[in-house]
N, C-alpha and C positions, 0 to 999 in steps of 0.2 A: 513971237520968240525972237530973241537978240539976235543979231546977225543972218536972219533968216527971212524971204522973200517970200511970196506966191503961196499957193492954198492948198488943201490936202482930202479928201473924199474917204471915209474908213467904212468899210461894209462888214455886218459881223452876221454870221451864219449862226443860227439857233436851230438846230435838227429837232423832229417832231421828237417828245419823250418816249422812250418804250416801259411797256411793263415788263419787270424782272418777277419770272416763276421763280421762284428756291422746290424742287421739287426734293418733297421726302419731309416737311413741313418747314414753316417760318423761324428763322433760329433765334437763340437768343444772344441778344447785343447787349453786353456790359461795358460800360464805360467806365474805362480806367483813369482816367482822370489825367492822362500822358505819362501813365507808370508801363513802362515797355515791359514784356522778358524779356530778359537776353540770356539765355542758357549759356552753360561752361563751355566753351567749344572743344570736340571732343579730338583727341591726337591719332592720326590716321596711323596705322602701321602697315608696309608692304611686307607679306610674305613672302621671302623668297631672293628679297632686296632690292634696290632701289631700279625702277624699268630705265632704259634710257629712250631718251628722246629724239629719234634723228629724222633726216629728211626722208621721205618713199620713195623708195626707189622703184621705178617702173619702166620693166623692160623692155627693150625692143621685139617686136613682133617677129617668130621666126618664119620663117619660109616651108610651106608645106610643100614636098617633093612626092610625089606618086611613083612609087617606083612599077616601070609596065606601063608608063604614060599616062595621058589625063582619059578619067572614064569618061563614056557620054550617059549622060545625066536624062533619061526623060521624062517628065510631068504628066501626068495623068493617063499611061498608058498602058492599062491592065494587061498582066500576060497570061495566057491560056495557051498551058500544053496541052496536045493531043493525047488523049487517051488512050493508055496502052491496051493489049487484049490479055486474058489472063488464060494460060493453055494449063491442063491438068494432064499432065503425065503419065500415062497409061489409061487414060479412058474420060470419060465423064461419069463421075460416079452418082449411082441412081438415090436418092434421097427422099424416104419414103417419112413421112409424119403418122407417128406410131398412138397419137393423143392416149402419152405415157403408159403404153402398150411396152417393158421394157423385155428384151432381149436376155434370154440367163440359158448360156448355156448349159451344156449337156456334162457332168466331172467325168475330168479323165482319170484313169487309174493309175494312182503312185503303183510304181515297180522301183522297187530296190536293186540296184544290180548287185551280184554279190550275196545276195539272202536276205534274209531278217534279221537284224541285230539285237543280242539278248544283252539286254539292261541288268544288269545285276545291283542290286545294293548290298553290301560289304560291312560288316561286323567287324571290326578291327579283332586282333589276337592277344589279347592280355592278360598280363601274369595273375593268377589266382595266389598261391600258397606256397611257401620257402620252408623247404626241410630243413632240420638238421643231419649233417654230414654222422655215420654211422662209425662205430668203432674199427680201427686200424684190425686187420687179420692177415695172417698167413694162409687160413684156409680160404672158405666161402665167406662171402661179407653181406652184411645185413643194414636198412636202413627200415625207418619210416617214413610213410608218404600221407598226408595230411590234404586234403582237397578238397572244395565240393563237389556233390554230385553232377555227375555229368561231364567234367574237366578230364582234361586229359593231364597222364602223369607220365613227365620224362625223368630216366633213373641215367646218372653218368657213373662210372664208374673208372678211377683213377686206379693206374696198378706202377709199383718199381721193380726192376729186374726184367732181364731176357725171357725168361725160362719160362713164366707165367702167361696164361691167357685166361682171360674173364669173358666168356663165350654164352653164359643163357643167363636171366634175371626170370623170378619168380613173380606174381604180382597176386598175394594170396591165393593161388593155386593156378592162376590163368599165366600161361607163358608169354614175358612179352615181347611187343614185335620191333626185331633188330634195325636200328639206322645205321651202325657203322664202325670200325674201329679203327683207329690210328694209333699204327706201330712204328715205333722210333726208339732209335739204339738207348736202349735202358729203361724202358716203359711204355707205355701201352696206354690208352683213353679209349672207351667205351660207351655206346650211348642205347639205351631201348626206350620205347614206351607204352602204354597204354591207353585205348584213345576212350572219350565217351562211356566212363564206368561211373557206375553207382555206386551210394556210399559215400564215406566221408576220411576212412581212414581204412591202409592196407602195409601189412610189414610184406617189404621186398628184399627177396634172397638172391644175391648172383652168384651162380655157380664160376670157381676155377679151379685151374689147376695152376700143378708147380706147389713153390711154398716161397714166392715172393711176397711181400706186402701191397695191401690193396685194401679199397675203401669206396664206399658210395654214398650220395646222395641224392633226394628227388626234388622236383621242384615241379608245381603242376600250372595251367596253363586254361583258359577258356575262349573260345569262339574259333578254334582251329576244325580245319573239316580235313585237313592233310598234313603229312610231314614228308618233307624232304631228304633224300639221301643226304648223307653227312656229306662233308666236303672237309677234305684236313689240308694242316700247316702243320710244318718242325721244324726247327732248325737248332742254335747251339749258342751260348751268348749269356748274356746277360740282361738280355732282352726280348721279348715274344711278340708277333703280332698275326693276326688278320683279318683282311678285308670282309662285308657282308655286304649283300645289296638287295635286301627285303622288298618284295613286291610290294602293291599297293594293299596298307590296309594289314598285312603280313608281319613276322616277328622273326629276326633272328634270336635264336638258342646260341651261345657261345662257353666250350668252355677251355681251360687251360690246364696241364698238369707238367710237371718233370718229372727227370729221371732222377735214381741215389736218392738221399736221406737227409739233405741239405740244401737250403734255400726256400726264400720264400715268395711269393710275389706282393709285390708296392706298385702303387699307381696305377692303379688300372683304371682305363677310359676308354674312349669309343661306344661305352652303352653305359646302362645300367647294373651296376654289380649287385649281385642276388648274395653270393658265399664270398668267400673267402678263407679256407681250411687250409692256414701255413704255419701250426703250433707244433706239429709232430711229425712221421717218418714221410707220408703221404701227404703232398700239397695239391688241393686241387680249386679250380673258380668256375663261378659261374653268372654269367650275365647277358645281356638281353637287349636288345634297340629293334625300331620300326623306323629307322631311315638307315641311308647307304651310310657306310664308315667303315672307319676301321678298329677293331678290337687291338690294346697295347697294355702291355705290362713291363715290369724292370723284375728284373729277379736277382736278390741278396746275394747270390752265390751262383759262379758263370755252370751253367750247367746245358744237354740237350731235354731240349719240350717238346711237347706236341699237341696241337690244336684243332677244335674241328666247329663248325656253322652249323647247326638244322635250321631250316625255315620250316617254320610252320604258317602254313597258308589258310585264309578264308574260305577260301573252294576248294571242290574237289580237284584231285590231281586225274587227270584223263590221260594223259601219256604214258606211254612206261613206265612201270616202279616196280621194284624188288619190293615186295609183300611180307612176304615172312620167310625163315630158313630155317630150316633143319640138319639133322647131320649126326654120323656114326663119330662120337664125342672121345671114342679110343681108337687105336690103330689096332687092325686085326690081320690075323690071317688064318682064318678060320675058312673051312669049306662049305661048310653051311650057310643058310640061310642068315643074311643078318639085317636088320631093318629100321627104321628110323622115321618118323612123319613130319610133315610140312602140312603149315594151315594154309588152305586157300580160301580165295570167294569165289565164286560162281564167276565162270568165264576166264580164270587164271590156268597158264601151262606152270609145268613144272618143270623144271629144268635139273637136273642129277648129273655130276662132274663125280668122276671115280680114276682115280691115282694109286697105281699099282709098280713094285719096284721091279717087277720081271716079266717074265714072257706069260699067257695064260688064260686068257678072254671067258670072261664071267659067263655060267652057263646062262643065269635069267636077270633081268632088268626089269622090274615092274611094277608100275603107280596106280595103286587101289586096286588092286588084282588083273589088270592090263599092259601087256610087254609095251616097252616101253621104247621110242626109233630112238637107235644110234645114230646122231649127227655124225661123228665125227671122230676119228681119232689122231693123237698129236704125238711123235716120236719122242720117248724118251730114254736116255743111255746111264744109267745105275751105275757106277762106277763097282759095285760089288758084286753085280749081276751080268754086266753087258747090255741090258735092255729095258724094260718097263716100256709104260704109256701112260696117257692122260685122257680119258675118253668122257662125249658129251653126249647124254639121254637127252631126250625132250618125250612132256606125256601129251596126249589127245588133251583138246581143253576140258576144261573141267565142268561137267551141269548143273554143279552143286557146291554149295559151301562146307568146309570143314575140314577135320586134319584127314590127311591121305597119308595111306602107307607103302614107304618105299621099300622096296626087298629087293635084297642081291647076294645071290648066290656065284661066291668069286671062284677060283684054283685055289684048292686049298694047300696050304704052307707058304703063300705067298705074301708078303706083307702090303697092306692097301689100306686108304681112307674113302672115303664119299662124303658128298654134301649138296645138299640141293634146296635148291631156290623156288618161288611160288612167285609170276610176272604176274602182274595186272597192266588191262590197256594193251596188248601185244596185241596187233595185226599183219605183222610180217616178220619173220626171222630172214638176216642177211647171210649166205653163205661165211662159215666160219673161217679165220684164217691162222694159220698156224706155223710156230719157230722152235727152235731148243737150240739149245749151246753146253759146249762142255768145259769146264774151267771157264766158267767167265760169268759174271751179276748177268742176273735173270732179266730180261727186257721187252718190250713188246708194246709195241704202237700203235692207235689205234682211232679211226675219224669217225666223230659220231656229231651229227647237226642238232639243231634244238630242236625237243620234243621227240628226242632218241634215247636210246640207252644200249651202253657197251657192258656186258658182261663176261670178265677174263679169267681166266685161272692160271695157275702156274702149279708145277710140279718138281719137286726140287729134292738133289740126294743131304740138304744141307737143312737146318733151324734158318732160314735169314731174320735177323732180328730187327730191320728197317727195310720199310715199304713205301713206294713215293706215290700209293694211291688208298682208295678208301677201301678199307676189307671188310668184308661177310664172315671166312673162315679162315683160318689159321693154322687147323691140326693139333690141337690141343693133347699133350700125350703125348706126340709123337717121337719116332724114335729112328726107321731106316727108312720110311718117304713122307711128303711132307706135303699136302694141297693147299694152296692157298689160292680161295675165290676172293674176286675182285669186282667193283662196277664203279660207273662214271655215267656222267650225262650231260659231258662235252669233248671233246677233242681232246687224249689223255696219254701221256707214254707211260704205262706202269713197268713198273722195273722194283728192284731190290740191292742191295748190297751186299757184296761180299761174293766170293767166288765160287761155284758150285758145277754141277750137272742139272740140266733141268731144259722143260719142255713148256711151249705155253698154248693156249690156244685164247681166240676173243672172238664173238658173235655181235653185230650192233643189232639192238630189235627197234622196229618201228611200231 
C-alpha cells in the first residue's frame, strides 16, 4: 500500500453454525423481489392533550422522627405471656353431659292480675230504613215506621209552643220506651224507641197534649243491643250545634228542631243527614255519624232550637239506665185510688216522685201490690197554699218482668201529679239531697262519676217552659203543680227559667 511500511496479521472468527427450530411449523418465505410494504403511517392523537415532558424530580429523603424515642428492636425473640387463671364467680358450675338427654321444664301458670279479659267482637250500628216525616197536627200525631225485622225503631218527635207536651208514642199497640225530651223556650224534641221487634212495618201514634203544632218521624237502626239517655243542646241564633262521641263500633242519633213557624235548617254536617222536614209549620232533622264530631246547622230565620244525641251502643248497657216511665198523664186531686204502670225487667226498682200543692201525706204508696219505702221528702211552699212537698218512693226489686202497677191513694181535694221510673243495673242508691227556693229559677246540682246515674225532680207552683237538662216528665195538663223528673249520667246542674216556688230533690244510683 502507498505510503505505507510493515505487515499486518488478520484472524477471522467463524462460530460453529446453530440449528434454528421455528416451533409451531416451518413458515413460508416469499420473495419479493425488493418490493418492501410500507404502510400509511398512522396519526397518533393524545387524549386529554399534549403530556409535557420534564425532568424527575426526586426528593429528598425525609427524616423519620419516633416520637416516645427510638423502640428497641429484637430479632428472633418469641414472647410468652404467663397464663392467666380463669375464676367463675359464685362457684364452679357442675357440668353434667346429658348425651342429648334435654332438660324441659315443668309450665308455669299464667295468672292474670286483674281477672280474665272478655274479648268481645263488635257489630258496628247501622242505619236500616228512613221514614217519612208524618202530617203536622195540633192534636196526637201519627207517622209510619218501615224496618226490617228485628231492627230497632227510634220515633222523634218535633213539637212548637209552650203549652204542649208529646209524653207517650204508640208502636202498634206496644208502648214505647222513653229516651228523653228537650225543652226549650218555644218547643220541645222528643225521642222513644222500640228495640228488636218483628215485622216489617208499624204506624206509630204520639200522644199530646195542649193544641200546639207537632210532628214525627221514625227512622230504624240494626245491630244495636242498647240506647242511651238523650243528652240535649239549645240555644238561640241562627245557628245550632252539637257535639257526639260514639263509642267504638257505636252510632250517634242526632236530631234538631226549633221553635215558631218560621225557618229552616241549611247545611247540615257533622254526620250523615237522614231527613230534613223544613217546608212547613214544624222543622225537624235527622242524622247520624260513628266517629266523634260535631253536629251543625244554619237556620233561615234567627230563632231558639233545641237538640239532643242517643247513642246506640253494640252491647249491653250494664250500668244504670232509666228503663222505661210511667205516669198519671193528668193532674188530680182526687181521694181515691189512682194508678198508672211502668214496664220493668227482672231485677229493676222502681222509683215513684209525687208533687202535691199542700199539706196531706198519701194514705198508700204501692208497686204491684207492695207498700212501697218513702226515701225522702223535699219542702215545698205553694204560694196559694203555704206548703206542699215533693216526695220519693222506691219498690223492693223486681223478680220478674212486666208492667207493674203503681196506686196512690192521696188527701183528697188536693192537687197532685206522680210519675215513676223503672232502673236497671242499680246496686246502690246514694242518700238523697235536697233544695227549694221561693221567687227564684228552679236549681239543683248535682255530682255523679262514670257508670253513675242522677235522678232529679223538681216541683214548681209555675209551667217553666226551658230546662237546662234531659227530661222523663213534664206534667202534661197541668194546671196548680207542676213535676218535672229529670236524669243525667255525668256531673249536671239542672235548673230551669223563670221565677217561681219550688222544691227539688236528686239521688245519684250506682
Amino acid at each position: 500500500m502507498a505510503g505505507v511500511t510493515g505487515w499486518w496479521a488478520e484472524t477471522i472468527i467463524e462460530p460453529e453454525p446453530a440449528a434454528l427450530t421455528l416451533t409451531g411449523g416451518v413458515p413460508v418465505v416469499e420473495v419479493t423481489n425488493d418490493i418492501f410494504i410500507e404502510p400509511t403511517p398512522a396519526q397518533m392523537t393524545l387524549t386529554g392533550g399534549q403530556p409535557s415532558i420534564t425532568t424527575t424530580i426526586t426528593p429528598t429523603g425525609g427524616a423519620l422522627t419516633l416520637t416516645g424515642g427510638v423502640p428497641n428492636v429484637v430479632v428472633g425473640n418469641t414472647i410468652t405471656p404467663t397464663s392467666a387463671s380463669l375464676t367463675l364467680t359464685g362457684g364452679v358450675p357442675t357440668v353434667t353431659v346429658t348425651n342429648n338427654n334435654f332438660i324441659t321444664p315443668t309450665p308455669a301458670s299464667l295468672t292474670l292480675t286483674g281477672g280474665v279479659p272478655t274479648v268481645s267482637v263488635l257489630t258496628p250500628v247501622l242505619i236500616d230504613q228512613v221514614g217519612t216525616p208524618g202530617s203536622e197536627s195540633t192534636g196526637n200525631v201519627t207517622c209510619t215506621a218501615n224496618y226490617t225485622s228485628g231492627a230497632d225503631v227510634l220515633v222523634f218527635a218535633w213539637g212548637v209552643g209552650s203549652s204542649s207536651s208529646c209524653y207517650q208514642a204508640d208502636f202498634s199497640g206496644y208502648t214505647m220506651r222513653f229516651l228523653g225530651r228537650t225543652k226549650f223556650n218555644g218547643g220541645q224534641l222528643a225521642a222513644w224507641v222500640a228495640e228488636n221487634f218483628s215485622g216489617s212495618t208499624a204506624t206509630i201514634t204520639v200522644s199530646k197534649s195542649g193544641f200546639d203544632w207537632a210532628q214525627c218521624v221514625a227512622v230504624s237502626y240494626t245491630g244495636a243491643a242498647g240506647f242511651k239517655l238523650a243528652k240535649i243542646a239549645k240555644g238561640s241564633g241562627t245557628s245550632a250545634s252539637q257535639s257526639a262521641s260514639p263509642g267504638p263500633a257505636a252510632r250517634a242519633i242526632q236530631s234538631f228542631t226549633r221553635a215558631g213557624t218560621s225557618g229552616s235548617f241549611t247545611s247540615l254536617s257533622g254526620g250523615t243527614n237522614r231527613i230534613n222536614d223544613s217546608a212547613n209549620l214544624v222543622t225537624g232533622t235527622v242524622s247520624d255519624t260513628n266517629t266523634s264530631g260535631t253536629f251543625s246547622a244554619s237556620i233561615t230565620s234567627s230563632s231558639n232550637w233545641g237538640s239532643m244525641v242517643i247513642e246506640a251502643t253494640p252491647q249491653a248497657i250494664t250500668t244504670p239506665r232509666v228503663n222505661c216511665i210511667g205516669a198519671l198523664w193528668t193532674e188530680s186531686n182526687s181521694g181515691s185510688a189512682q194508678t198508672f204502670t211502668v214496664r220493668a225487667s227482672a231485677g229493676d226498682y222502681i222509683i215513684v216522685d209525687m208533687a202535691q200543692s199542700a199539706n196531706g201525706d198519701p194514705s198508700s204508696v204501692t208497686c204491684a201490690g207492695t207498700t212501697m219505702t218513702l226515701i225522702d221528702t223535699a219542702p215545698f211552699t205553694h204560694p196559694n197554699t203555704g206548703s206542699g212537698f215533693l216526695k220519693r218512693y222506691r219498690s223492693a226489686q223486681q223478680g220478674s218482668a212486666g208492667d207493674k202497677t203503681v196506686s196512690i191513694t192521696a188527701t183528697s181535694g188536693q192537687w197532685w201529679h206522680a210519675a215513676g221510673v223503672s232502673v236497671s243495673g242499680a246496686a246502690s242508691f246514694g242518700t238523697p239531697t235536697k233544695t227549694s227556693g221561693t221567687s227564684s229559677a228552679p236549681s239543683q246540682s248535682a255530682t255523679c262519676s262514670a257508670g253513675q246515674l242522677v235522678l232529679q225532680s223538681f216541683v214548681t207552683a209555675a209551667a217553666p217552659t226551658d230546662l237546662n237538662c234531659t227530661n222523663l216528665f213534664d206534667s202534661p195538663g197541668g194546671s196548680q203543680v207542676y213535676l218535672l223528673m229529670n236524669a243525667a249520667e255525668e256531673t249536671t246542674t239542672f235548673s230551669a227559667t223563670g221565677s217561681t216556688n219550688w222544691g227539688a230533690i236528686a239521688t245519684v244510683i250506682t
